[in-house]
LOVEXVEX-237328 format. One record per residue (C-alpha): residue in three letters; x, y, z. Coordinates in nm, 4 decimals, m for minus. Example, Ala and Ser with C-alpha at 12.3 -4.5 7.8 and 13.67 -1.06 7.14 Angstrom:
2
> residuo/xx/yy/zz
> ALA/1.2300/m0.4500/0.7800
> SER/1.3670/m0.1060/0.7140
//
This chain:
434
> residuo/xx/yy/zz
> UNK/m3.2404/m5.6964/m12.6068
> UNK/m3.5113/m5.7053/m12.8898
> UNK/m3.7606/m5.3933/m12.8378
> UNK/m4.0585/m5.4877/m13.1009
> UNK/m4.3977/m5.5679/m13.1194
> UNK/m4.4454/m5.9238/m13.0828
> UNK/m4.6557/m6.1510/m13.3189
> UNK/m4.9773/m6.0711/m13.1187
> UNK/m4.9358/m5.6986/m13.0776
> UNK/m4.9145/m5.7691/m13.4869
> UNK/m5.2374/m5.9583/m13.5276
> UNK/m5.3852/m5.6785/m13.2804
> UNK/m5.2720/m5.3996/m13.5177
> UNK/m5.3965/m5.5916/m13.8719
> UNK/m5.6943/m5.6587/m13.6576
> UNK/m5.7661/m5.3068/m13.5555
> UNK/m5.6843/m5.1744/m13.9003
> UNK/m5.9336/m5.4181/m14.1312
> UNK/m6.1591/m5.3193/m13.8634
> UNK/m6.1395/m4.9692/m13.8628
> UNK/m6.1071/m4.9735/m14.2666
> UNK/m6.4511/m5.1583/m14.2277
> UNK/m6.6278/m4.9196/m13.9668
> UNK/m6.5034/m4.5920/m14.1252
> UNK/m6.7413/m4.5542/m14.4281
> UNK/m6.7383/m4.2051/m14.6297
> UNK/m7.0516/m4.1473/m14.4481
> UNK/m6.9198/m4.1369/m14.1630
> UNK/m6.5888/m3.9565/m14.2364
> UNK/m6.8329/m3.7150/m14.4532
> UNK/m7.0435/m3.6562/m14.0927
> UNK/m6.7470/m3.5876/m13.8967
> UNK/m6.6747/m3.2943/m14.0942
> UNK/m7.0640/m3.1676/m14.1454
> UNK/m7.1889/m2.8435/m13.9551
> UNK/m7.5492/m2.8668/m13.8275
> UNK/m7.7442/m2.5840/m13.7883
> UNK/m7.9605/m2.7158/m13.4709
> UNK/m7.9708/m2.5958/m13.1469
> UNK/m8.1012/m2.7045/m12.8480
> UNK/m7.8931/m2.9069/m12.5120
> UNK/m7.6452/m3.1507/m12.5902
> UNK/m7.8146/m3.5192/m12.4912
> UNK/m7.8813/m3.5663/m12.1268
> UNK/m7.7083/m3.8004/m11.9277
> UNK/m7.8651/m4.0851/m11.7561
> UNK/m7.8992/m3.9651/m11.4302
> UNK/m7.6964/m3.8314/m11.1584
> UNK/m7.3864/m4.0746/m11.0291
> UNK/m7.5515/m4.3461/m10.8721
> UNK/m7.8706/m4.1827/m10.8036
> UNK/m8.2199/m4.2640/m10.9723
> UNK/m8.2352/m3.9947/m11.2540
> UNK/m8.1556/m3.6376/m11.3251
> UNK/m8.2836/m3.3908/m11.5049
> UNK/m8.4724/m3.4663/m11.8469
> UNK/m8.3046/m3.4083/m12.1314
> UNK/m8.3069/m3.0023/m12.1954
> UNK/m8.4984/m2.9921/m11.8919
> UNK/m8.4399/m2.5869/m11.7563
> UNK/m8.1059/m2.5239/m11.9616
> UNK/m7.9442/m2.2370/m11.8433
> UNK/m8.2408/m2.0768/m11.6227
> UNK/m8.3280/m1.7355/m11.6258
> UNK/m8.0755/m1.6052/m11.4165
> UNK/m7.9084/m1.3456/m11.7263
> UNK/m7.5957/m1.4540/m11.7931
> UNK/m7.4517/m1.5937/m12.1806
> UNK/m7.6867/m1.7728/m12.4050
> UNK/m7.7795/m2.1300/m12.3010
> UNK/m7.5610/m2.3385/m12.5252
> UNK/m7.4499/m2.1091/m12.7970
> UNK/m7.4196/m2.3227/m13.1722
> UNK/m7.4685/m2.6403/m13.0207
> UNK/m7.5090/m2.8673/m13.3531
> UNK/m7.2805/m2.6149/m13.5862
> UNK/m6.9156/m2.6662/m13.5938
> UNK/m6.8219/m2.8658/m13.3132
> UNK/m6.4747/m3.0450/m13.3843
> UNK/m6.6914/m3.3536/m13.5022
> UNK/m6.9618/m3.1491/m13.6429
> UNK/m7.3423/m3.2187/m13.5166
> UNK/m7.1877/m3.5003/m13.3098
> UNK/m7.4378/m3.7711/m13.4486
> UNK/m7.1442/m3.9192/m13.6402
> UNK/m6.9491/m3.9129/m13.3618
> UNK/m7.1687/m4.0677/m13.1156
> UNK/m7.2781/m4.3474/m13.3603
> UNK/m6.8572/m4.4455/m13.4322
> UNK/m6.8144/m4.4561/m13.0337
> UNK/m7.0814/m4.6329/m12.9932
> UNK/m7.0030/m4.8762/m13.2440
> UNK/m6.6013/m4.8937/m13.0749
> UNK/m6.8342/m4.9407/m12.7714
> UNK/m7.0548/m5.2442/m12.8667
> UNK/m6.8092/m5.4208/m13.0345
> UNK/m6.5713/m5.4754/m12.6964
> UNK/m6.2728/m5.2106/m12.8153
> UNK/m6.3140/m4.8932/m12.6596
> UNK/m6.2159/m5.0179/m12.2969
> UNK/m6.0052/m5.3130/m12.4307
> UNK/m5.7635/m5.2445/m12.1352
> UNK/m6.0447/m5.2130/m11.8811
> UNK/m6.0994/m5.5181/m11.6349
> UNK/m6.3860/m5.6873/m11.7329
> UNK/m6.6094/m5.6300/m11.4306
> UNK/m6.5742/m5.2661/m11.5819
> UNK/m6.6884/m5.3813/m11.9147
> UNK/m6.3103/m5.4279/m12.0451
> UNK/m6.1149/m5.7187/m12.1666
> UNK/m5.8782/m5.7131/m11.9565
> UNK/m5.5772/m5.6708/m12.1633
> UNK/m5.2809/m5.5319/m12.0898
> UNK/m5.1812/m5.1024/m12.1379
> UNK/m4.9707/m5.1522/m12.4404
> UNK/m5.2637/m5.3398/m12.6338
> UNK/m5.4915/m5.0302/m12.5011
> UNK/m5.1879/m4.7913/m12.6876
> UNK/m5.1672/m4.9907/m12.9829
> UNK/m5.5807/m4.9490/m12.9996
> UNK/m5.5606/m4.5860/m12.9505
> UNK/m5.2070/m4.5285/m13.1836
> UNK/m5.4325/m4.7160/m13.4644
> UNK/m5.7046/m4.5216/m13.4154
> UNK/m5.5286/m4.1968/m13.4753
> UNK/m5.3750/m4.3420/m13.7670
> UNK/m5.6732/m4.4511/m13.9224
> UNK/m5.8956/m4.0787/m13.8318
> UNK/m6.0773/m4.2852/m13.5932
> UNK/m6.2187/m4.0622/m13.3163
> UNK/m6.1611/m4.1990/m12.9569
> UNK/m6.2859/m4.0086/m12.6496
> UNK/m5.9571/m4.0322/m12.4706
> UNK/m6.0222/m3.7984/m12.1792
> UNK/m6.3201/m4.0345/m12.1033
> UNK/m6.1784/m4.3633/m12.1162
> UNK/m5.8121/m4.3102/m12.0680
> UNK/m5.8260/m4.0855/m11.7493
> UNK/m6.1727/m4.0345/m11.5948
> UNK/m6.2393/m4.4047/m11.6389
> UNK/m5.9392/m4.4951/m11.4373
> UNK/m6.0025/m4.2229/m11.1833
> UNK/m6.3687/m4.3810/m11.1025
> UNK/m6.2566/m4.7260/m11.0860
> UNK/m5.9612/m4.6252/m10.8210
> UNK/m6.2016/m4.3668/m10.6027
> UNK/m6.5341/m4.3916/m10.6915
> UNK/m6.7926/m4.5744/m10.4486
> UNK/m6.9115/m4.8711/m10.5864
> UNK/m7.2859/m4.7201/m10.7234
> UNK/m7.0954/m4.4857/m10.9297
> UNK/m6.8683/m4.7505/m11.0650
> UNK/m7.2189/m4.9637/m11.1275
> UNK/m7.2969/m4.6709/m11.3084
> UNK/m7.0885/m4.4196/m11.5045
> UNK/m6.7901/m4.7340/m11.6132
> UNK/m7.0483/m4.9832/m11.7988
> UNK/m7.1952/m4.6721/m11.9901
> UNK/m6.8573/m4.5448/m12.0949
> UNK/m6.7233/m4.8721/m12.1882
> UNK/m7.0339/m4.9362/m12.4193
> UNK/m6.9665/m4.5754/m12.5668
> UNK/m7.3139/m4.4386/m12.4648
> UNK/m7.1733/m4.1863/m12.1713
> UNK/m6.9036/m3.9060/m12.2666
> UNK/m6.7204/m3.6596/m12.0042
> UNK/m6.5735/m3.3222/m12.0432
> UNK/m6.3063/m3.1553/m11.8070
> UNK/m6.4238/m2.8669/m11.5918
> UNK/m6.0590/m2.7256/m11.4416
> UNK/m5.9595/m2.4037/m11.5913
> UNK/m6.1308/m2.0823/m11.4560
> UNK/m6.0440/m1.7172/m11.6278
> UNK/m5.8386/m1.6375/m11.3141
> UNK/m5.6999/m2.0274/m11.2406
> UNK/m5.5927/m2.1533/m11.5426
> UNK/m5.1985/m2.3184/m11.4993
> UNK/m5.2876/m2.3023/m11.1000
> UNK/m5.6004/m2.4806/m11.0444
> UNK/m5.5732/m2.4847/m10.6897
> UNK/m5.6889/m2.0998/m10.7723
> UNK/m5.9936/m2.2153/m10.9035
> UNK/m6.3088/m2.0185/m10.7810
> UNK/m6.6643/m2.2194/m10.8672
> UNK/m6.7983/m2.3151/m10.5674
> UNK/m7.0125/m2.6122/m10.4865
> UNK/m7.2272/m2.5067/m10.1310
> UNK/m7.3510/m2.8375/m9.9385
> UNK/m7.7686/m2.7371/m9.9454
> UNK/m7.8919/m3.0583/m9.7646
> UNK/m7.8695/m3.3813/m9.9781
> UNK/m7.7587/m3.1073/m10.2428
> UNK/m7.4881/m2.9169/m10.3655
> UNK/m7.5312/m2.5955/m10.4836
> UNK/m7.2942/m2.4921/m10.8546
> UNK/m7.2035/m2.1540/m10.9083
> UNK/m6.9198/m2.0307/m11.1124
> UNK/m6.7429/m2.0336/m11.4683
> UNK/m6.5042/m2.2880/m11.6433
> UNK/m6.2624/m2.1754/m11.9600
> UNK/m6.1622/m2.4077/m12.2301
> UNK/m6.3675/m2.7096/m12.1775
> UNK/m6.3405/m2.8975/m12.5197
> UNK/m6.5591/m3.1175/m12.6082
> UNK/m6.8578/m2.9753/m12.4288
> UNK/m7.1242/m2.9774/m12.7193
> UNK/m7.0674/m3.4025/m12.6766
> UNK/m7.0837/m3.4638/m12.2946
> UNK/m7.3067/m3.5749/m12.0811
> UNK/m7.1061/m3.4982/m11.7842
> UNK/m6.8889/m3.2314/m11.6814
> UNK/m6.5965/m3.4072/m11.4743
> UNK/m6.6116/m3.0651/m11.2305
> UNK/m6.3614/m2.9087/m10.9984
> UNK/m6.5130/m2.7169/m10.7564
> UNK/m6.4193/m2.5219/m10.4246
> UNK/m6.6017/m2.6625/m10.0851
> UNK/m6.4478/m2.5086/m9.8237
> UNK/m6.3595/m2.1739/m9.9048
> UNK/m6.1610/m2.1085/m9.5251
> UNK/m5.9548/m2.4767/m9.6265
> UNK/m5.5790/m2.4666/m9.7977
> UNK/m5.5901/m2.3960/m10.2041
> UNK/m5.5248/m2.7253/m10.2506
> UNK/m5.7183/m2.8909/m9.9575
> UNK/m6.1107/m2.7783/m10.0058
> UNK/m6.1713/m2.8901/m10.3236
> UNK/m6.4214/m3.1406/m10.4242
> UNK/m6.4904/m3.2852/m10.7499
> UNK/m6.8244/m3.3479/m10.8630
> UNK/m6.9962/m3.4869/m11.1701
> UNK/m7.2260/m3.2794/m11.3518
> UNK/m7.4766/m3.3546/m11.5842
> UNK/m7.4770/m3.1067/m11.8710
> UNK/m7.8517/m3.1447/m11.8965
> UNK/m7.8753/m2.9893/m11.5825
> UNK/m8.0637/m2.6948/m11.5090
> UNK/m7.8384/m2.4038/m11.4784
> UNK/m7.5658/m2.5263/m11.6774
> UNK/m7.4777/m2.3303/m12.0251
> UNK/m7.1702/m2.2851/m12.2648
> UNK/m7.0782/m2.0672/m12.5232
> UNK/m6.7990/m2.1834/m12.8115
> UNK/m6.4377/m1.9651/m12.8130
> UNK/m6.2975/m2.0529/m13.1273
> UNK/m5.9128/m2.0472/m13.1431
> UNK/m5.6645/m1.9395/m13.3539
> UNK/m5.5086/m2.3489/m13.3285
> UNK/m5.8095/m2.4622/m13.5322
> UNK/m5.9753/m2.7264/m13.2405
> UNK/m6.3118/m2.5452/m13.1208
> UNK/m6.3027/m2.5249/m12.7411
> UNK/m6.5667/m2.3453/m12.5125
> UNK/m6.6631/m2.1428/m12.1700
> UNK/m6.9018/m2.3162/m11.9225
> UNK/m7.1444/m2.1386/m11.6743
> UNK/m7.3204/m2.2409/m11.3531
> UNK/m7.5811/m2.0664/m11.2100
> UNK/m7.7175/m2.2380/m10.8941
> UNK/m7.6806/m2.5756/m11.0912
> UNK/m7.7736/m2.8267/m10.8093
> UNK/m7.6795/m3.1841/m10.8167
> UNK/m7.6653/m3.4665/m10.5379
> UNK/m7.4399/m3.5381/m10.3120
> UNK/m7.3739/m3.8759/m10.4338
> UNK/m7.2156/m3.7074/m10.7854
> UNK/m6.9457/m3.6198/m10.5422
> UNK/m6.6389/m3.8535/m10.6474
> UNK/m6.4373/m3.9343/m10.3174
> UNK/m6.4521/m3.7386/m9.9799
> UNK/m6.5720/m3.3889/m9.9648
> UNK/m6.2759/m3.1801/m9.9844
> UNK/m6.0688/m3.4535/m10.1039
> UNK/m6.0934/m3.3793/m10.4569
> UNK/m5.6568/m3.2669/m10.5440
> UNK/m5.6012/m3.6534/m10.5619
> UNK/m5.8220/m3.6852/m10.7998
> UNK/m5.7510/m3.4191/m11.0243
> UNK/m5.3956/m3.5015/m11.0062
> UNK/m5.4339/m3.8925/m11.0844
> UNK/m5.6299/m3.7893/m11.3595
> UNK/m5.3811/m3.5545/m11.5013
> UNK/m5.1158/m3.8195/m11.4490
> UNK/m5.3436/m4.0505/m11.7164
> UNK/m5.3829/m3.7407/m11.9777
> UNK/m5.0497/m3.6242/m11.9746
> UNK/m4.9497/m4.0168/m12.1230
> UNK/m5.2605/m4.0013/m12.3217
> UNK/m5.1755/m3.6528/m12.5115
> UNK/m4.8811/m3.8149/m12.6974
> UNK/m4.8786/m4.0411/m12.8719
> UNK/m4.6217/m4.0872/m13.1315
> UNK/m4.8541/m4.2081/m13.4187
> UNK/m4.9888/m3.9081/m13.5448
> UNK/m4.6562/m3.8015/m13.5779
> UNK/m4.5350/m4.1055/m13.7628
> UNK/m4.8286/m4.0797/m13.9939
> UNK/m4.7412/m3.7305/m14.1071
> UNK/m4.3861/m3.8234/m14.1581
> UNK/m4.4945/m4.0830/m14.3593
> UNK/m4.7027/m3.8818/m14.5665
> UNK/m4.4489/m3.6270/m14.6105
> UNK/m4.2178/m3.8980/m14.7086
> UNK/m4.4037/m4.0055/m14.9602
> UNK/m4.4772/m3.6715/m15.1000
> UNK/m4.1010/m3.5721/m15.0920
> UNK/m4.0309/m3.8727/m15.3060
> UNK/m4.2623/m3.7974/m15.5434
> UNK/m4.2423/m3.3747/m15.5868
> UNK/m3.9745/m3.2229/m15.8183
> UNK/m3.7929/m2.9254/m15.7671
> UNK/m3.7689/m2.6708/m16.0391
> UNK/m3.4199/m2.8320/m16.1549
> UNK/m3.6167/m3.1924/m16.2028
> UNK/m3.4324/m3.3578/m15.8674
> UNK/m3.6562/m3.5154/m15.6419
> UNK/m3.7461/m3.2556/m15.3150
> UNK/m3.5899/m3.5639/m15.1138
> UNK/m3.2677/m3.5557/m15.2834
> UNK/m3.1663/m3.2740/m15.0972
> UNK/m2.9328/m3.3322/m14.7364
> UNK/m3.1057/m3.0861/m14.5478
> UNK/m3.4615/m3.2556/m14.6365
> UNK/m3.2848/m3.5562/m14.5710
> UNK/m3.1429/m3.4340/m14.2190
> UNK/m3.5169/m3.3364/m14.1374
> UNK/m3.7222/m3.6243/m14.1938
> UNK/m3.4805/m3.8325/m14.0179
> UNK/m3.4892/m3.6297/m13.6951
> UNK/m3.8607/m3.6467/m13.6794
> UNK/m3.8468/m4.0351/m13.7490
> UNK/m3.5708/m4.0553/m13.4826
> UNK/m3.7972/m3.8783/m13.2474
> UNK/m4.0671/m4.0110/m13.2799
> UNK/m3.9527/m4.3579/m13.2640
> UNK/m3.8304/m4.2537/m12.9199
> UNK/m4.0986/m4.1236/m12.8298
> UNK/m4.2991/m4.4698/m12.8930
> UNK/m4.0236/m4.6255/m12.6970
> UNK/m4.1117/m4.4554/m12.4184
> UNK/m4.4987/m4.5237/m12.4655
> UNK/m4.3921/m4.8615/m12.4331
> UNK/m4.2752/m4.8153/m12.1185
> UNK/m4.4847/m4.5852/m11.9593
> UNK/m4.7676/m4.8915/m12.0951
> UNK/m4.5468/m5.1640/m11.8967
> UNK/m4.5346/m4.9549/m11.5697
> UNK/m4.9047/m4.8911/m11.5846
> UNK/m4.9739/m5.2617/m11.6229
> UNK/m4.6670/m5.3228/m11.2958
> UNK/m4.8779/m5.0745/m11.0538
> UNK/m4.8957/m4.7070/m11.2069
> UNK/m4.7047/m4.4237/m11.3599
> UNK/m4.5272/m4.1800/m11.1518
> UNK/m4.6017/m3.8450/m11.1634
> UNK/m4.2476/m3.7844/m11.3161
> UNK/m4.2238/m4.0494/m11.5554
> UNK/m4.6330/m3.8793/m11.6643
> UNK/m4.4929/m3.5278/m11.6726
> UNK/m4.1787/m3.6222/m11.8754
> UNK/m4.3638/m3.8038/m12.1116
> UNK/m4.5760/m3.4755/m12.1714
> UNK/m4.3074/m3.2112/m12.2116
> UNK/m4.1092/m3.4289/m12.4575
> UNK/m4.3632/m3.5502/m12.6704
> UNK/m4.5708/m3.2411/m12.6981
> UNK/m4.2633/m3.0369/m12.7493
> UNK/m4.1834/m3.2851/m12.9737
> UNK/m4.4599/m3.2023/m13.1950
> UNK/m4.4315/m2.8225/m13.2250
> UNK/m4.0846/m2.8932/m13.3657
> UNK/m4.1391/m3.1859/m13.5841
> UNK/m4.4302/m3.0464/m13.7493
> UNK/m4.1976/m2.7457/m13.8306
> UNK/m3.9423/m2.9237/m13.9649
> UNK/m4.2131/m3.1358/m14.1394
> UNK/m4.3029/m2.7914/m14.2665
> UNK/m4.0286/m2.6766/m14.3844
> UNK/m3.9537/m2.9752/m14.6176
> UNK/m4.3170/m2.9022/m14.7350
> UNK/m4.2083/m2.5415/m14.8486
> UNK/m4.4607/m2.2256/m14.9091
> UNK/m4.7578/m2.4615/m15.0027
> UNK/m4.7557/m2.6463/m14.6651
> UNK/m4.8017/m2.3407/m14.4980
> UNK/m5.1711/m2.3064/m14.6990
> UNK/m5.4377/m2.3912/m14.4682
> UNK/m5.6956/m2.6934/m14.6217
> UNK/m5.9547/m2.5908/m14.8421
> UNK/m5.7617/m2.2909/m15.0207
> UNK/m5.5928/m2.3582/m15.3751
> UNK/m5.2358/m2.4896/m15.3811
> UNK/m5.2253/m2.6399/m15.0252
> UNK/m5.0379/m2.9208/m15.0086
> UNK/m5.1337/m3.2275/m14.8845
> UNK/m5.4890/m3.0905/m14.7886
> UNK/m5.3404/m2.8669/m14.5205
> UNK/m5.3499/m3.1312/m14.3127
> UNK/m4.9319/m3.1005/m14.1621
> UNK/m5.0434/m2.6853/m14.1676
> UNK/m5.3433/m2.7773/m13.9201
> UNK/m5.1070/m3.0648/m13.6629
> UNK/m4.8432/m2.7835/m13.6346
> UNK/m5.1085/m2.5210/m13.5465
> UNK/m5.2765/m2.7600/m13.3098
> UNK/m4.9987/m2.8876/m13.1875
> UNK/m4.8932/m2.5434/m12.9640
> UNK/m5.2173/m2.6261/m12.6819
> UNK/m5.0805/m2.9481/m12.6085
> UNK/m4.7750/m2.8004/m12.4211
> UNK/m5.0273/m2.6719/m12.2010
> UNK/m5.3241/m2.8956/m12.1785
> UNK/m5.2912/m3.1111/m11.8779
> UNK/m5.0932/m2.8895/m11.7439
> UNK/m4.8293/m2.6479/m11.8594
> UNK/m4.4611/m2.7793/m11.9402
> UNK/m4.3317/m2.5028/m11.7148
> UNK/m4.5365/m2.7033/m11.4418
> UNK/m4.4265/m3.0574/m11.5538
> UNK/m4.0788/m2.9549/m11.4942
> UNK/m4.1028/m2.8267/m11.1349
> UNK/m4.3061/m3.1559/m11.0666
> UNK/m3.9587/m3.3729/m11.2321
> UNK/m3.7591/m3.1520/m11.0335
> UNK/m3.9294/m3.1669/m10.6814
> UNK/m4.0411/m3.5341/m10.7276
> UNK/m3.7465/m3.7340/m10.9146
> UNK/m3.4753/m3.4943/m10.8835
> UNK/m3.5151/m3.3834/m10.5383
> UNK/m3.4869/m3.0347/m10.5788
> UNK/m3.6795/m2.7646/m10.3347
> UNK/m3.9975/m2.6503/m10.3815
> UNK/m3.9965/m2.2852/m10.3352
> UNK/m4.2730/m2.0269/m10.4593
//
């Protein structure tokens, strides 16, 4: 058997990459990086899901309940800086048919298959495209499989043209691994639901329009059976955030709701029906969190640079076993690693991932990453460990930064402690037992 790309996964990638060569000017690279000093609300959504209009942009942000500051450093130091950079290259992906390539195209998609959407998204890393995966490779999905029909008229068009961008709303200071421990409540108040409560780590906040909210609706009901999820508009009145900056690099921030009221038709699915959800759309970020080409395209880098550096003795840093041994355990990896990609892509496209195959797919290749990067490191010597911007780090920082990030992904989505009991109990049979 011949595992490869075939000749029109190959046109795809020299496709993707002229294109991406074109649409990446230093202007926009350069506006990725910048810090604004604005403030003000992030932009407003377009409305509640399927209803006729929600609040106006800024409209009310964070009332005057007390509470933390109503979206602390909005337009300074995001992870894409102001975000107008940002929302123009999305946009752009958008209009030009590639950001839901793998959509069907009643969704605004093309219609191709999962492993044309990977190659999109592996060349996008590779090329320091930004992609808002959470929003098109998991919530996108999730609406087309429970949403009611005027949400799907609504939110998938939007993200597929790049204009509408989500953020996740799970974690809670006291539920964090356990979201069934989750606290914010949601309190049915006629045609209304009443928000009150506090996420942690929702990334990406200072660029959504939505918050893709778990909240609890029947406080009497089973952890995992009164939860609801709902979709928030950040623009709503009531809603705030404040930035937590991390010690990984990758800004992330705390979200507030104080009597934020939305419709009832932003609730996605049944009311109390919401663990299906939340689970199908961890399923799709788990696969989504790791890919192998960022990986590939720091060994290649390092590669390159290992060739090319002398030691003190006038041998090449490469000639050396041990760097040797190194770079060809990361490529051996990571090539693995794409394998399976490939095949978690094929059994999307034959009816869906299981929640195994998802959770084994996570744990390797994030794991995967805190070592490689390491190693990757290590063959790097004292000056990889010298963050960007300070003199003598080499290669910009940039393999100094991936390792450091590289830690959250073993527990974004879910921890790796967690994706083992859920291989155990569901592939390997084993008892649950708490």
């Amino acid at each position: 058997m011949r595992i490869a790309y075939t000749p029109e996964h190959d046109r795809l990638r020299d496709e993707l990459r002229a294109y991406f060569a074109t649409l990446m000017t230093p202007e926009l690279r350069d506006g990725l990086r910048t810090e604004g000093h604005g403030t003000g609300g992030t932009p407003a959504g377009e409305g509640a899901a399927g209803g006729n209009g929600g609040p106006p942009a800024g409209e009310g942000v964070a009332g005057g309940n007390g509470g933390p500051p109503a979206n602390e450093g909005v337009a300074g130091g995001g992870e894409y800086g102001d975000g107008v950079a940002y929302k123009e290259i999305v946009r752009r992906l958008g209009e030009d048919g590639w950001l839901a390539l793998g959509w069907p195209q009643e969704y605004g998609g093309q219609a191709r298959s999962m492993l044309d959407q990977l190659i999109f998204t592996d060349e996008a890393a590779i090329a320091g495209v930004p992609v808002p995966f959470l929003t098109i490779n998991t919530i996108g999905p999730t609406i087309m499989r429970y949403g009611t029909p005027e949400q799907k008229e609504y939110f998938l068009p939007r993200i597929a043209s790049g204009r509408l961008h989500f953020a996740i709303g799970y974690s809670e200071p006291d539920a964090g691994t356990d979201l069934a421990a989750l606290r914010t409540r949601a309190v049915r108040d006629g045609d209304e639901y009443v928000i009150n409560g506090q996420k942690m780590w929702t990334s990406l906040i200072e660029y959504a329009d939505y918050v893709w909210l778990a909240a609890r609706t029947d406080p009497d009901a089973k952890r995992h059976k009164g939860i609801s999820v709902l979709a928030v508009p950040t623009s709503a009145a009531g809603f705030s955030w404040t930035k937590v900056h991390t010690v990984a690099g990758p800004g992330t921030s705390a979200t507030y709701y104080s009597d934020v009221r939305v419709p009832v038709s932003a609730r996605i699915a049944e009311e109390n029906a919401g663990w299906p959800l939340i689970t199908n759309q961890l399923n799709h970020e788990r696969v989504a969190l790791t890919s192998a080409a960022p990986l590939q395209a720091a060994l290649e880098e390092v590669v390159t640079w290992a060739r090319e550096a002398k030691r003190a003795d006038g041998s090449r840093v490469i000639d050396q076993e041990w760097v040797r041994a190194h770079l060809a355990r990361v490529h051996a990896h990571a090539d693995y690693l794409k394998l399976r990609n490939w095949k978690i892509a094929s059994t999307a496209d034959a009816g869906g991932v299981a929640p195994a195959d998802a959770s084994a797919t996570k744990v390797f290749g994030t794991e995967l990453a805190t070592e490689a990067y390491r190693l990757l490191l290590e063959v790097l010597g004292a000056g990889g460990l010298v963050r960007e911007g300070s003199p003598g780090a080499v290669l910009q920082g940039r393999i100094e930064r991936a390792h450091r990030s590289a830690l959250i992904l073993t527990f974004g989505g879910g921890t790796n402690e967690i994706q083992r009991d859920i291989i155990g109990a569901t592939a390997l049979g084993l008892p649950v037992t708490r």
